[in-house]
mmCIF file of the N, C-alpha and C atoms, coordinates in Angstrom:
data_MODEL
# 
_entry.id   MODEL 
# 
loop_
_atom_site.group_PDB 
_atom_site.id 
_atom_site.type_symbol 
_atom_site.label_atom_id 
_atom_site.label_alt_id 
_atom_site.label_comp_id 
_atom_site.label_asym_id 
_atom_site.label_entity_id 
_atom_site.label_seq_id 
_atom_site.pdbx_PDB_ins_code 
_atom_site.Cartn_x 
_atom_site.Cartn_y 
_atom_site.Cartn_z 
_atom_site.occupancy 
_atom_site.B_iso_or_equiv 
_atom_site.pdbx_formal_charge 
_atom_site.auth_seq_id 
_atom_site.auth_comp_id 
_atom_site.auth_asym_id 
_atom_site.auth_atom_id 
_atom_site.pdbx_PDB_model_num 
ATOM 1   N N  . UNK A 1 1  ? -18.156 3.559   -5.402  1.00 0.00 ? 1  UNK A N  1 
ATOM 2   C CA . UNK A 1 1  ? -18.020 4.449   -6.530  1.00 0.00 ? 1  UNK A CA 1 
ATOM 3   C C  . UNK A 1 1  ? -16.612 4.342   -7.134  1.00 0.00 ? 1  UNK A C  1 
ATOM 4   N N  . UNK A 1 2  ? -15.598 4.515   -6.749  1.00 0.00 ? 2  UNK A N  1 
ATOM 5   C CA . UNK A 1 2  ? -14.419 4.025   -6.809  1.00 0.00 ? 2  UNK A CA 1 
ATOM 6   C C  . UNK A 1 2  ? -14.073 2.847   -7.417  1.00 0.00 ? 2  UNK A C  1 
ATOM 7   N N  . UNK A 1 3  ? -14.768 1.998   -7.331  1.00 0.00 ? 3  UNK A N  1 
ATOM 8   C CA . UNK A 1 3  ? -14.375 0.365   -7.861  1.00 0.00 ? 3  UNK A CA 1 
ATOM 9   C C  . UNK A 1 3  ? -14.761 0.619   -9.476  1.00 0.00 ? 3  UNK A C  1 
ATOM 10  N N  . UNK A 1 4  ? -16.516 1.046   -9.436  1.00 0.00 ? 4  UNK A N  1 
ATOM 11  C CA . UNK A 1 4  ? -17.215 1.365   -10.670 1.00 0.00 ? 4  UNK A CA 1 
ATOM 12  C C  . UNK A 1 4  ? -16.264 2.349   -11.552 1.00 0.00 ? 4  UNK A C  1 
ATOM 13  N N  . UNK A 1 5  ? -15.747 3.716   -10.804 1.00 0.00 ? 5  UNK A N  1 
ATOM 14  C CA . UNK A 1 5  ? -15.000 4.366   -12.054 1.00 0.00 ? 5  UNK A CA 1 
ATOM 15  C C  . UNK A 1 5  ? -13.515 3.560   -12.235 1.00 0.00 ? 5  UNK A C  1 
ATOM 16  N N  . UNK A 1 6  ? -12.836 2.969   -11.227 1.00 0.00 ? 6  UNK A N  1 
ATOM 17  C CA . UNK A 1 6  ? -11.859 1.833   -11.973 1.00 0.00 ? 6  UNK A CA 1 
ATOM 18  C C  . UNK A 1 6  ? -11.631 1.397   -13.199 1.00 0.00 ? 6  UNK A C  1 
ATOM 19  N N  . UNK A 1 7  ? -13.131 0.051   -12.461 1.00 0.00 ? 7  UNK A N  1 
ATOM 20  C CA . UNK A 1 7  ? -13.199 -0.460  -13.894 1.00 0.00 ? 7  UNK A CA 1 
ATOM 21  C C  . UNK A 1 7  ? -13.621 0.535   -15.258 1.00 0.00 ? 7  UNK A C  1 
ATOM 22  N N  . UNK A 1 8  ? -14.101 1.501   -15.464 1.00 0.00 ? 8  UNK A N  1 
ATOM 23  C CA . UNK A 1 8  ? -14.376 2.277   -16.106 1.00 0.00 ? 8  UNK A CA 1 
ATOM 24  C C  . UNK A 1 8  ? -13.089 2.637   -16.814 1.00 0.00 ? 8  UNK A C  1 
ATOM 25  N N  . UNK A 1 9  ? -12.473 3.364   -16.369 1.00 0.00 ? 9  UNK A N  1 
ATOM 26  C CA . UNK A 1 9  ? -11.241 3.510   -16.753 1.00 0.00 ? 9  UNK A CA 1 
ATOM 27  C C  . UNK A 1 9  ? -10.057 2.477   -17.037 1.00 0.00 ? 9  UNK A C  1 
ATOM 28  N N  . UNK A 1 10 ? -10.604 1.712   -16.024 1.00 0.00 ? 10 UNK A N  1 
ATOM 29  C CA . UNK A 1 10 ? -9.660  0.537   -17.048 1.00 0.00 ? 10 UNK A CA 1 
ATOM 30  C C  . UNK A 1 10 ? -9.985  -0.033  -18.388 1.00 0.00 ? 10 UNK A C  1 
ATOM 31  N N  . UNK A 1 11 ? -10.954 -0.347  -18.350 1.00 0.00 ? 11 UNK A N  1 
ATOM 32  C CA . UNK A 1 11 ? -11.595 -0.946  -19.330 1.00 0.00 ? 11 UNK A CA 1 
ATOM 33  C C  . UNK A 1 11 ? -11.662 0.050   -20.828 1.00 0.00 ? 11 UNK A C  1 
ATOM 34  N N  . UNK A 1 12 ? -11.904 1.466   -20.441 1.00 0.00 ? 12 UNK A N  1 
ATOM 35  C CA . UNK A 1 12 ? -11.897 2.417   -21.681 1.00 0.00 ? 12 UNK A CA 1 
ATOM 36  C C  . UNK A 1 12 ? -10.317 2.287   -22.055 1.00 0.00 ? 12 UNK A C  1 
ATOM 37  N N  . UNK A 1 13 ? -9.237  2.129   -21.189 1.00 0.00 ? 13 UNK A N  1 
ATOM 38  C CA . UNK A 1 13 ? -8.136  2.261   -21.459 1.00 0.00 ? 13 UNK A CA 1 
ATOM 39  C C  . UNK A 1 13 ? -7.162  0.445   -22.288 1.00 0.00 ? 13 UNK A C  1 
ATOM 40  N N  . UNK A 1 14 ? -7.998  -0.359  -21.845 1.00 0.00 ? 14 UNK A N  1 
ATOM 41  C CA . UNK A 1 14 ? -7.594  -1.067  -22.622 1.00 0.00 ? 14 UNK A CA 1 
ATOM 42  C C  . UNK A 1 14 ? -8.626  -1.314  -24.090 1.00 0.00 ? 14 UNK A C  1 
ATOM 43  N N  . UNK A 1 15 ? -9.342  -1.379  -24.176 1.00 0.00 ? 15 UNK A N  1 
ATOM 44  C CA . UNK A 1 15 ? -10.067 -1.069  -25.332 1.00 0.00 ? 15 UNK A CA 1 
ATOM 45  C C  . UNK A 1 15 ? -9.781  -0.052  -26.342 1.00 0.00 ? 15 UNK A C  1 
ATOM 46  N N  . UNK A 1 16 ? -8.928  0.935   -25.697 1.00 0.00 ? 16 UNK A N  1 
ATOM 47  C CA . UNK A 1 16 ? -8.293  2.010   -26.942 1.00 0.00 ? 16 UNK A CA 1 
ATOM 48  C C  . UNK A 1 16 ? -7.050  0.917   -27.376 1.00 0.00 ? 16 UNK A C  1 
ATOM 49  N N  . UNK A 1 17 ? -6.281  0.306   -26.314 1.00 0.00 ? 17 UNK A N  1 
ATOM 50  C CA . UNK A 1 17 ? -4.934  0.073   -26.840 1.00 0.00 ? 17 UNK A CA 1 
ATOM 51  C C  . UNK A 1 17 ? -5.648  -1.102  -27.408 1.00 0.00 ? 17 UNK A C  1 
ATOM 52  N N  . UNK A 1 18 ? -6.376  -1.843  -27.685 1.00 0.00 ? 18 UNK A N  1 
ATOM 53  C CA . UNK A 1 18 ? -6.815  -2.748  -28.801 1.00 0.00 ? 18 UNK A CA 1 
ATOM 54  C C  . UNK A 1 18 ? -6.382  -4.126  -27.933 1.00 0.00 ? 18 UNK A C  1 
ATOM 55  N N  . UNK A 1 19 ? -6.727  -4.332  -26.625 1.00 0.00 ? 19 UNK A N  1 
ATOM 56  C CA . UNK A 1 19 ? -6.604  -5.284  -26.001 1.00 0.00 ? 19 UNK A CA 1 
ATOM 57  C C  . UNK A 1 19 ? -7.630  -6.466  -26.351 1.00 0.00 ? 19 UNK A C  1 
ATOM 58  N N  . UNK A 1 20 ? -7.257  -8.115  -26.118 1.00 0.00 ? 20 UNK A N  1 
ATOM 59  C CA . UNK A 1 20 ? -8.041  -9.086  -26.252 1.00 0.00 ? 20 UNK A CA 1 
ATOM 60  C C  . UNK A 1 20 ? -9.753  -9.133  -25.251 1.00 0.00 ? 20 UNK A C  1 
ATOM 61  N N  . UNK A 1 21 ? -10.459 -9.572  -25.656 1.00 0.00 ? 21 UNK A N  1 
ATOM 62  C CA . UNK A 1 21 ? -11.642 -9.921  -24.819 1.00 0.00 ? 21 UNK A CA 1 
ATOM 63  C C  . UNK A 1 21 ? -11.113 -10.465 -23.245 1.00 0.00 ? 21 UNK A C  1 
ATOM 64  N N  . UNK A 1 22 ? -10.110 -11.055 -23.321 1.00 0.00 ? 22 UNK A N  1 
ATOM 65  C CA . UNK A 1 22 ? -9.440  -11.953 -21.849 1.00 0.00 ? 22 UNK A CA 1 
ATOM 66  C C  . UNK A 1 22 ? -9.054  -10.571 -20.845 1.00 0.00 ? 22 UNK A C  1 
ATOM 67  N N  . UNK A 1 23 ? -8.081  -10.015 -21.538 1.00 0.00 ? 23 UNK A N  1 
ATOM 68  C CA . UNK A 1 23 ? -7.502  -9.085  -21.087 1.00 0.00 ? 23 UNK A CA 1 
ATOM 69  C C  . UNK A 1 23 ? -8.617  -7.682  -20.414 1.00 0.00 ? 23 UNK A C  1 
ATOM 70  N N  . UNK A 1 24 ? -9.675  -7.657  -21.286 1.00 0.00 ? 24 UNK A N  1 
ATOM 71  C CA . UNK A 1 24 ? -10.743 -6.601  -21.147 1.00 0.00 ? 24 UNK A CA 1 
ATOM 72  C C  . UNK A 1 24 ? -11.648 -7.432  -19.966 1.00 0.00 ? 24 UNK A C  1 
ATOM 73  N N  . UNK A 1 25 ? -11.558 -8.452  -19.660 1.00 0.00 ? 25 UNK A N  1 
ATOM 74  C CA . UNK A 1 25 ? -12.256 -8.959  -18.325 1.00 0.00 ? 25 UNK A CA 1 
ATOM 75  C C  . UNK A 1 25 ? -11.850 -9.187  -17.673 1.00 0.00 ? 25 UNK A C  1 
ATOM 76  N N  . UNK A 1 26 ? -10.303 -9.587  -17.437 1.00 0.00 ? 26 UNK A N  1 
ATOM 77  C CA . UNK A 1 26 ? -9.181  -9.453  -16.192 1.00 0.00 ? 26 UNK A CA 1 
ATOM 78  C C  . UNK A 1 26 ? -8.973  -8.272  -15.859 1.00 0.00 ? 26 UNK A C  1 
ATOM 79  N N  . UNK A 1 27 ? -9.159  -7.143  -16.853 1.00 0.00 ? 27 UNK A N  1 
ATOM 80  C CA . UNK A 1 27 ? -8.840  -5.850  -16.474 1.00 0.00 ? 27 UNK A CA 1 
ATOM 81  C C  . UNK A 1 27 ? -9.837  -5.202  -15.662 1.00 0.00 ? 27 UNK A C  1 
ATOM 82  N N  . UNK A 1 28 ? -11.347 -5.648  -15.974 1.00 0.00 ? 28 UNK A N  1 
ATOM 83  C CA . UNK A 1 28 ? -12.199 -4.872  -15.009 1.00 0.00 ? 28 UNK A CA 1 
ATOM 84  C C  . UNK A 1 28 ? -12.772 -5.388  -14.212 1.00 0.00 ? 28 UNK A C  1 
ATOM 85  N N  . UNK A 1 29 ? -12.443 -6.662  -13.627 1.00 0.00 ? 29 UNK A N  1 
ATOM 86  C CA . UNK A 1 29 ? -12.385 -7.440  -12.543 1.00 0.00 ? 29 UNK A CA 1 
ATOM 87  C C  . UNK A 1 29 ? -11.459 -6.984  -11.767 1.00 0.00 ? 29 UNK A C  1 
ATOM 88  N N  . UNK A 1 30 ? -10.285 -6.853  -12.282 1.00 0.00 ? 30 UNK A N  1 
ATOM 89  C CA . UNK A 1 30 ? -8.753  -6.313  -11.219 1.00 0.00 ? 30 UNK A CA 1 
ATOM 90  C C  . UNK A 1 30 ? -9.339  -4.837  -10.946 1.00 0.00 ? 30 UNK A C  1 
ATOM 91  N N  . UNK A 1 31 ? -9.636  -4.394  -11.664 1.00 0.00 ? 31 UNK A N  1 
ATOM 92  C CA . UNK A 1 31 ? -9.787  -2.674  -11.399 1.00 0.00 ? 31 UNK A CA 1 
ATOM 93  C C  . UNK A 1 31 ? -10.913 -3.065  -10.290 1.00 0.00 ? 31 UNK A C  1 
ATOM 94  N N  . UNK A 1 32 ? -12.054 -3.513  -10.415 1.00 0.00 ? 32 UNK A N  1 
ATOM 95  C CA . UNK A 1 32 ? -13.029 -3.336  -9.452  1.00 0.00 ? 32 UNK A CA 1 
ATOM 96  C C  . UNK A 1 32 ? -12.747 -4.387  -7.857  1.00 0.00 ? 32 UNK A C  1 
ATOM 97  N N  . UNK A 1 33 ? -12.220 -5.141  -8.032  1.00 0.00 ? 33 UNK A N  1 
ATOM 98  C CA . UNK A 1 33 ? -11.784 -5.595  -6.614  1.00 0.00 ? 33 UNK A CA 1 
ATOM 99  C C  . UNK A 1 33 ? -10.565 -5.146  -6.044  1.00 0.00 ? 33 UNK A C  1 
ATOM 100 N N  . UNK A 1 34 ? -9.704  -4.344  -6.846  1.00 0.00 ? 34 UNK A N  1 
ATOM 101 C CA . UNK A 1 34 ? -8.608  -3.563  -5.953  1.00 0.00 ? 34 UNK A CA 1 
ATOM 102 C C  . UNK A 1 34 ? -9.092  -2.755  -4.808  1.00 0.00 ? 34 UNK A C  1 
ATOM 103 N N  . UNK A 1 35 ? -10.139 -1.618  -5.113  1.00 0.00 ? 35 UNK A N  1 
ATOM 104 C CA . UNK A 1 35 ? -10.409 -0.099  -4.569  1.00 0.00 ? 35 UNK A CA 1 
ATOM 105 C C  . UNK A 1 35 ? -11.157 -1.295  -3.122  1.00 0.00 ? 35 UNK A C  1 
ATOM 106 N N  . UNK A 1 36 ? -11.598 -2.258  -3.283  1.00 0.00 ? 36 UNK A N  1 
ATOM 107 C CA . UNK A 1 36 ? -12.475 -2.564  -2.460  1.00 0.00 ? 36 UNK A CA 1 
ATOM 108 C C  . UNK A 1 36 ? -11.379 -3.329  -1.311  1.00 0.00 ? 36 UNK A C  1 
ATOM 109 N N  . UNK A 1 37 ? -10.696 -3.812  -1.584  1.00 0.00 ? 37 UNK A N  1 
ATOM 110 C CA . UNK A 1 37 ? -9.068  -4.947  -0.894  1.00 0.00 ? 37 UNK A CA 1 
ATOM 111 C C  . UNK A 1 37 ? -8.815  -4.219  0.380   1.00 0.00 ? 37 UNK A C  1 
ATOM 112 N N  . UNK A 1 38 ? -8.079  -3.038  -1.034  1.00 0.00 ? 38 UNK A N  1 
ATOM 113 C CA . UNK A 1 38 ? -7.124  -2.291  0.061   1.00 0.00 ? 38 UNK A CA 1 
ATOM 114 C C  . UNK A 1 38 ? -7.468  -1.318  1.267   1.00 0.00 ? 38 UNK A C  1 
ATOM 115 N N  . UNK A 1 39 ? -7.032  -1.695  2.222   1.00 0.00 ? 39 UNK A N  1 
ATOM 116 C CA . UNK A 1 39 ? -7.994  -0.974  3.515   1.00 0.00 ? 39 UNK A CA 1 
ATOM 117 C C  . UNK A 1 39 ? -6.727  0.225   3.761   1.00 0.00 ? 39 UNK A C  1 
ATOM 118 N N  . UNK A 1 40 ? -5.699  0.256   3.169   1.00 0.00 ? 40 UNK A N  1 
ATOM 119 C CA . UNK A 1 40 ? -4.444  1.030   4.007   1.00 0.00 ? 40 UNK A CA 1 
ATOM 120 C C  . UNK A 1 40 ? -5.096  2.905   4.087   1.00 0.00 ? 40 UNK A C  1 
ATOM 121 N N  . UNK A 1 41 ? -5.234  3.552   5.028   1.00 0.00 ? 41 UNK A N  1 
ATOM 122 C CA . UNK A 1 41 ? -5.667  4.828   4.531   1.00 0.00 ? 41 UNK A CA 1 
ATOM 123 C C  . UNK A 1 41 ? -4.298  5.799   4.089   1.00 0.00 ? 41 UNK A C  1 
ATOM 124 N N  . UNK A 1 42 ? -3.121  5.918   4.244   1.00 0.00 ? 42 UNK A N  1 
ATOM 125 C CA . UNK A 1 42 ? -2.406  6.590   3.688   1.00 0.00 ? 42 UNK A CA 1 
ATOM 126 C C  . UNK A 1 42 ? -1.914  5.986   2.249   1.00 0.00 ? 42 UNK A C  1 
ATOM 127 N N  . UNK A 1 43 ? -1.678  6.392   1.752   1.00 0.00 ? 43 UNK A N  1 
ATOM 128 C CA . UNK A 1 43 ? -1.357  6.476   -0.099  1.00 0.00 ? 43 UNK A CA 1 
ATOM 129 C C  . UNK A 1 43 ? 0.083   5.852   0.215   1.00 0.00 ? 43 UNK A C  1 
ATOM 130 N N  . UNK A 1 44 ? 1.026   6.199   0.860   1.00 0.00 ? 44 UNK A N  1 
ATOM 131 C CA . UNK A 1 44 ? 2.222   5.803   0.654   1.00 0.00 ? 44 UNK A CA 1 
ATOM 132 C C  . UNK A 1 44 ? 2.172   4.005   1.404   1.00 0.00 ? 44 UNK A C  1 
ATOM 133 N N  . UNK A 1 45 ? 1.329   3.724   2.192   1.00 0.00 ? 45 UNK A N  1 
ATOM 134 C CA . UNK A 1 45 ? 0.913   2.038   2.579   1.00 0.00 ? 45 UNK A CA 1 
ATOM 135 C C  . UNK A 1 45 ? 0.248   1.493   1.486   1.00 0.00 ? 45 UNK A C  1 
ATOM 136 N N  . UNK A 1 46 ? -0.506  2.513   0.801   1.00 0.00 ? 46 UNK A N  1 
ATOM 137 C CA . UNK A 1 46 ? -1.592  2.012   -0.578  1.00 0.00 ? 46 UNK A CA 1 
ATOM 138 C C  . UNK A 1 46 ? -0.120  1.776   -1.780  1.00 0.00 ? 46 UNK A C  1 
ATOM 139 N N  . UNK A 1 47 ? 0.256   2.107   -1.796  1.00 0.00 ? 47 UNK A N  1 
ATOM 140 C CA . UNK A 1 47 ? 1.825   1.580   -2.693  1.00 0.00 ? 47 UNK A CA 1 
ATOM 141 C C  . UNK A 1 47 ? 2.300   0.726   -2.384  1.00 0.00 ? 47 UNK A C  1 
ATOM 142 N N  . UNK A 1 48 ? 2.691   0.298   -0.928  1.00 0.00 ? 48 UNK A N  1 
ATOM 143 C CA . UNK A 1 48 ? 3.577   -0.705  -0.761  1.00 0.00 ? 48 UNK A CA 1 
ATOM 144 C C  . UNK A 1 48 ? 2.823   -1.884  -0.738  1.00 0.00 ? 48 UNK A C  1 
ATOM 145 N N  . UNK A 1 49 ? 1.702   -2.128  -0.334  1.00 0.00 ? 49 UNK A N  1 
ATOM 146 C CA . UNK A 1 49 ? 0.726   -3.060  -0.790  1.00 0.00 ? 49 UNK A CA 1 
ATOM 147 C C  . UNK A 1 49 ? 0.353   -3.592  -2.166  1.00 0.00 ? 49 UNK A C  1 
ATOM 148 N N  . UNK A 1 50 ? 0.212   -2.648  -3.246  1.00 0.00 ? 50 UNK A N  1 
ATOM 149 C CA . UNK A 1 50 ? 0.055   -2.873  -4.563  1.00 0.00 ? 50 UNK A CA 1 
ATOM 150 C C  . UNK A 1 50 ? 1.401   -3.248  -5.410  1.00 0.00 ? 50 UNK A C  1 
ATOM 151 N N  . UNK A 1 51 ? 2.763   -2.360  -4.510  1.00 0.00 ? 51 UNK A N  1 
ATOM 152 C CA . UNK A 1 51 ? 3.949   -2.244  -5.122  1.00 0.00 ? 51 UNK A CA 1 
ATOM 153 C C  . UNK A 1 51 ? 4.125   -3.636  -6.058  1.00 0.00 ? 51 UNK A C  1 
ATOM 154 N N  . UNK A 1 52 ? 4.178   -5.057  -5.000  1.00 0.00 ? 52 UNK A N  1 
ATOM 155 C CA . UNK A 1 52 ? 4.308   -6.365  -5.444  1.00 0.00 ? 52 UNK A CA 1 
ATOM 156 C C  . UNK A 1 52 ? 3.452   -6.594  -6.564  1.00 0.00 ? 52 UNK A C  1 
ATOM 157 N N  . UNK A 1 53 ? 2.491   -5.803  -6.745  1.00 0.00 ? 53 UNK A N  1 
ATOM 158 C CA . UNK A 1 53 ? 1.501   -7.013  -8.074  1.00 0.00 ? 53 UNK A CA 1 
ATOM 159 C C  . UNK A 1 53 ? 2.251   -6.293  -9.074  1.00 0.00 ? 53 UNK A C  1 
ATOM 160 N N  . UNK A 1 54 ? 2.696   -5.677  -9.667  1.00 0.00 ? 54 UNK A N  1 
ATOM 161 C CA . UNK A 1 54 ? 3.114   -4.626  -10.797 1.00 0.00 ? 54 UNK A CA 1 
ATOM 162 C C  . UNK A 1 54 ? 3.790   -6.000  -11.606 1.00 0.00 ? 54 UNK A C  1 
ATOM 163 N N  . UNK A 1 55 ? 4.687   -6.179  -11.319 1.00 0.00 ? 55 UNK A N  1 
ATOM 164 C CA . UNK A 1 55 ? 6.328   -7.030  -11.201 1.00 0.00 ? 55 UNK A CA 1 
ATOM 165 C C  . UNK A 1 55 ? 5.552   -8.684  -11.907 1.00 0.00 ? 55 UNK A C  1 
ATOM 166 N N  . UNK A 1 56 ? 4.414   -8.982  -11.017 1.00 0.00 ? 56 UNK A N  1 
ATOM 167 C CA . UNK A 1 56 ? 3.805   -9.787  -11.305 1.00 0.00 ? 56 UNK A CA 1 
ATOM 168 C C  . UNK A 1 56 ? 3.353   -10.476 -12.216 1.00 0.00 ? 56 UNK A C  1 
ATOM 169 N N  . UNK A 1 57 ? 2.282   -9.006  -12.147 1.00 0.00 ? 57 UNK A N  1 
ATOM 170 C CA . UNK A 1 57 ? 1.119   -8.933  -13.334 1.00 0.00 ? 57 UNK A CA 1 
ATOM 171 C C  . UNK A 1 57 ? 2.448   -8.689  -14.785 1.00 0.00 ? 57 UNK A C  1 
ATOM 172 N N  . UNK A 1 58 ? 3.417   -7.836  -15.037 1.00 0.00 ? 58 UNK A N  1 
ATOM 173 C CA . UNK A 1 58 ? 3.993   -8.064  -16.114 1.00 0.00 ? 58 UNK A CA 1 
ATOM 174 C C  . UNK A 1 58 ? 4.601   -9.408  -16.468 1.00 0.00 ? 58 UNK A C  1 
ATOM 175 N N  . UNK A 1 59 ? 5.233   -10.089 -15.080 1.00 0.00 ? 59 UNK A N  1 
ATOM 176 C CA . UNK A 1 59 ? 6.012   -11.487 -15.290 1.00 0.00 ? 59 UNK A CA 1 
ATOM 177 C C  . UNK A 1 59 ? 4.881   -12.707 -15.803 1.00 0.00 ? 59 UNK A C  1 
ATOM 178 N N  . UNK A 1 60 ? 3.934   -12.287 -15.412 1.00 0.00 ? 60 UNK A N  1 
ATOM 179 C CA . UNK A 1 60 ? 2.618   -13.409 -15.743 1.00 0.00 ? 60 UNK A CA 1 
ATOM 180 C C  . UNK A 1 60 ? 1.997   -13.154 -17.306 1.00 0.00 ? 60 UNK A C  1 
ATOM 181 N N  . UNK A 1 61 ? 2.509   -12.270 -18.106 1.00 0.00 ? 61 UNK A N  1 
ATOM 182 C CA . UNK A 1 61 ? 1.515   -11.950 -19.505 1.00 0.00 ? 61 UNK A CA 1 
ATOM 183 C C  . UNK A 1 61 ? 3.220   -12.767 -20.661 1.00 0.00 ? 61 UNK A C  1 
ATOM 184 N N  . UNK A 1 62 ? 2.505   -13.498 -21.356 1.00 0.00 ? 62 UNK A N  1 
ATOM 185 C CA . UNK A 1 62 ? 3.067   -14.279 -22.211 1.00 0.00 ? 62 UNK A CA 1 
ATOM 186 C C  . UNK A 1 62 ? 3.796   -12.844 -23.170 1.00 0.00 ? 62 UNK A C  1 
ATOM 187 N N  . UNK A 1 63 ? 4.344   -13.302 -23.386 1.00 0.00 ? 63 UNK A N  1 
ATOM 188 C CA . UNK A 1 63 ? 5.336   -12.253 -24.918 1.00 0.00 ? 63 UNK A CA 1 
ATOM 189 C C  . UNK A 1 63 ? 4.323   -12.390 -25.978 1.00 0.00 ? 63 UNK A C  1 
ATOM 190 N N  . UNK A 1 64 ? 4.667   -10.567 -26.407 1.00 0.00 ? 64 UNK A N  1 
ATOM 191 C CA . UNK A 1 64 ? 3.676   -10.605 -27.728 1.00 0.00 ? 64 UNK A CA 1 
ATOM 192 C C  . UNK A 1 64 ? 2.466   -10.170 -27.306 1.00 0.00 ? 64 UNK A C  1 
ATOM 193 N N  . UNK A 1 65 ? 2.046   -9.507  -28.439 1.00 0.00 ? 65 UNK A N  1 
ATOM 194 C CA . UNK A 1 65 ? 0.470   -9.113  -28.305 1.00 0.00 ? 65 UNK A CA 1 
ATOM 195 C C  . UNK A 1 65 ? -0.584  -10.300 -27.689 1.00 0.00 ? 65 UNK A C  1 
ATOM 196 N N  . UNK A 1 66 ? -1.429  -9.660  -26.677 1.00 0.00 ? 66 UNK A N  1 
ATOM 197 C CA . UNK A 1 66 ? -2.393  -10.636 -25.822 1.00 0.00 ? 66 UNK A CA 1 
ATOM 198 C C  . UNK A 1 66 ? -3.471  -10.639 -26.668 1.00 0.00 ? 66 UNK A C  1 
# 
């Protein structure tokens, strides 16, 4: 259930900001295989696990509207 409202929310949320078709299927692919990954049960291990992609995922998107 979790994975499903993810992507849900991801996907409504890039579709307002007027994101590309690419971006709207990386986004609810990432949203729905995160919830399922991460096994950590405290929230503050669920951070330090995700902490690294943040940094990433921004260093990896080309300049300029996607």
């Amino acid at each position: 259930m979790r994975a499903v409202l993810g992507a849900a929310a991801s996907l409504t949320v890039l579709t307002a900001l007027g994101q590309s078709d690419t971006a709207l299927l990386v986004g609810g692919f990432t949203s729905m295989a995160i919830p399922l990954v991460i096994s950590d049960l405290h929230p503050r291990d669920q951070f330090i696990t995700l902490g690294p992609g943040a940094p990433l995922f921004l260093g990896a998107r080309p300049p300029g509207p996607c």
